[in-house]
C-alpha positions in Angstrom: -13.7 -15.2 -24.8 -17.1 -14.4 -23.3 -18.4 -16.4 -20.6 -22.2 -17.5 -21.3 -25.0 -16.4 -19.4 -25.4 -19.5 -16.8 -21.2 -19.6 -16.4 -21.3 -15.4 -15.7 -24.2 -15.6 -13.3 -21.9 -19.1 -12.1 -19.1 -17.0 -11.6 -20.2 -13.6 -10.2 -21.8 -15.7 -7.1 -19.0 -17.2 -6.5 -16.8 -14.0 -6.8 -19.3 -12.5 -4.7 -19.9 -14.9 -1.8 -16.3 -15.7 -1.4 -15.4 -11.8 -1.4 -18.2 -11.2 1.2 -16.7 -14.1 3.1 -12.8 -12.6 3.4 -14.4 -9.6 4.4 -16.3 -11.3 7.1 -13.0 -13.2 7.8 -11.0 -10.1 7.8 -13.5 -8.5 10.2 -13.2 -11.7 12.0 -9.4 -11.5 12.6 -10.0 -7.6 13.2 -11.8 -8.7 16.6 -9.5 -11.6 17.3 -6.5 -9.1 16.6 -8.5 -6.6 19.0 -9.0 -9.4 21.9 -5.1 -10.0 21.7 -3.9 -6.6 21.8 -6.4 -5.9 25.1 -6.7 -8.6 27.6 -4.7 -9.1 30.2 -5.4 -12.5 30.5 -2.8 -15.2 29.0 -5.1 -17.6 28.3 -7.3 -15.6 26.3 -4.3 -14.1 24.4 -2.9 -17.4 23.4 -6.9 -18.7 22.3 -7.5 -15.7 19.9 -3.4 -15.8 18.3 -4.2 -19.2 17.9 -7.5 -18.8 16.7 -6.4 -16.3 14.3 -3.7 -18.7 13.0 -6.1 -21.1 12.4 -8.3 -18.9 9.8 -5.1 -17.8 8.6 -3.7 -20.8 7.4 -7.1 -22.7 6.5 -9.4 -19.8 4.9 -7.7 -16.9 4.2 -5.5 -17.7 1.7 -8.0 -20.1 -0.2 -11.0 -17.4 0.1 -8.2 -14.5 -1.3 -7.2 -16.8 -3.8 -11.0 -17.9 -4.8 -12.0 -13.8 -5.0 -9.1 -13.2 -7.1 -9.5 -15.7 -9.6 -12.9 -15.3 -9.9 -12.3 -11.5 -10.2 -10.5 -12.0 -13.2 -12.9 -14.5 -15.1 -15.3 -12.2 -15.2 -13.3 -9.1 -15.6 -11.8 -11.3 -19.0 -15.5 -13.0 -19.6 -17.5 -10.5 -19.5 -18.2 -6.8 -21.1 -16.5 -5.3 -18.3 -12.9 -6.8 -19.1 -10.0 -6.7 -16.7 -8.2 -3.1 -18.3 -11.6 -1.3 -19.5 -12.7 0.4 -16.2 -10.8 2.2 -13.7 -13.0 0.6 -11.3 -12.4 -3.5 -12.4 -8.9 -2.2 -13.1 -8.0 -0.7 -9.6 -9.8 -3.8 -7.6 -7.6 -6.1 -9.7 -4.8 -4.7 -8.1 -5.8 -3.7 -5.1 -7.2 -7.4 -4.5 -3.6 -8.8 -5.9 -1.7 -6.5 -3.1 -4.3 -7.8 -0.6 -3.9 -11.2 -1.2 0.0 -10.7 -1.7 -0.2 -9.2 1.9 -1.8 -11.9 3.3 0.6 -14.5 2.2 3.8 -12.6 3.0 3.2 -9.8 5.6 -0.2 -10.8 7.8 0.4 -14.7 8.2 3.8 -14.9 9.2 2.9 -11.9 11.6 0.3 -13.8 13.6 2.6 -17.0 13.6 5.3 -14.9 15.0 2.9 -14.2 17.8 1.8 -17.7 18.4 5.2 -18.7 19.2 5.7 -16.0 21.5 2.5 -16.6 23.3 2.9 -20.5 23.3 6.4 -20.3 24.4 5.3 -18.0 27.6 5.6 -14.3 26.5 4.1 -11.3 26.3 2.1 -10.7 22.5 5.3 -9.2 20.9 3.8 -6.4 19.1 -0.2 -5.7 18.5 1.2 -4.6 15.0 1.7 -8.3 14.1 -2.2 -9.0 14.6 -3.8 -6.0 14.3 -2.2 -4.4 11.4 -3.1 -6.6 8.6 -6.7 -7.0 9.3 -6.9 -3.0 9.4 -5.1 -2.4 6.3 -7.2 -5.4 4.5 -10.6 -4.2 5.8 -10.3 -0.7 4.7 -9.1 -2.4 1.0 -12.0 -4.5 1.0 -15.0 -1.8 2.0 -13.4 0.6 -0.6 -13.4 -2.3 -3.1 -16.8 -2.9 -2.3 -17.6 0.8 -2.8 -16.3 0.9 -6.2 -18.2 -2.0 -7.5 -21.1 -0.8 -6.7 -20.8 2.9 -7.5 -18.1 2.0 -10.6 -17.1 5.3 -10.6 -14.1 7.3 -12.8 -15.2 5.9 -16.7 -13.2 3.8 -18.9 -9.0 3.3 -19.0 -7.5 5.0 -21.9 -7.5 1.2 -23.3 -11.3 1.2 -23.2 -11.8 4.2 -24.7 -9.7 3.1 -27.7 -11.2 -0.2 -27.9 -15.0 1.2 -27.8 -13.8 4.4 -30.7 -12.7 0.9 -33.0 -15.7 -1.0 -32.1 -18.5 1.6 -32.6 -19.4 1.8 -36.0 -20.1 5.6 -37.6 -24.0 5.7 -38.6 -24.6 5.2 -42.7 -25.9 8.6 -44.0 -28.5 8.0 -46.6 -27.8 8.7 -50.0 -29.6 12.0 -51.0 -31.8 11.0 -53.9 -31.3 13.1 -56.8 
């Protein structure tokens, strides 16, 4: 299936505003995460865990969720196709572990430290809101590399599907 010129252009603005905006999120978190890890004051603590909670639960997960299945309607829509490229191939994945990540490693780490901080403690560990946005930032700038340089050629699977699909040139009959 090939997606039609209005529902590609459609799609790749959507792929790319909501991938610019978990980046921006992710950056976001990074200086909430940072705030955390280096005041000394409580109050400030508790108001960027919570803050962070909040974009957590609200936008990350629907922004990850948006990119990826964007991501893959035009990988499958388009010319490009989701196992072609190295390049479409490897941010499939790498956007799948990302968002994977975000449900099951970097949420439940900044809720662990909003209950400490709301229930009086110390931050637990600046792992729990600092890691996450780290590891995801550097996934999404070399993402963003890759699609625009598209570097490293087609999969084996590509090059076996353009051999079938390109046609060997007619020679003309010699004329006797």
């Amino acid at each position: 299936m090939k997606l039609n010129r209005p529902a590609r252009r459609v799609s790749l603005i959507v792929h790319v505003v909501s991938s610019a905006s978990w980046l921006g999120l992710t950056l976001g978190l990074l200086a909430l995460g940072i705030t955390a890890t280096t005041t000394e004051a409580a109050v400030t603590v508790e108001a960027s865990v919570r803050t962070m909670k909040l974009f957590a639960d609200w936008l990350l997960l629907p922004l990850a969720f948006l990119t990826l299945l964007s991501g893959l309607l035009l990988s499958l829509g388009t010319v490009w196709g989701l196992a072609r490229h190295r390049w479409v191939w490897t941010k499939f994945w790498l956007t799948l572990a990302t968002t994977t990540a975000t449900a099951f490693a970097l949420r439940p780490g900044v809720n662990a430290a909003v209950a400490a901080v709301a229930a009086g403690g110390p931050l637990p560990d600046a792992g729990d809101v600092l890691f996450g946005p780290v590891v995801s930032l550097s996934a999404y700038l070399f993402m963003t590399v890759i699609s625009v340089l598209k570097p490293w050629g087609p999969t084996r699977r590509g090059r076996r599907l353009r051999a079938t699909n390109s046609v060997p040139a007619k020679r003309p009959t010699p004329v006797v």
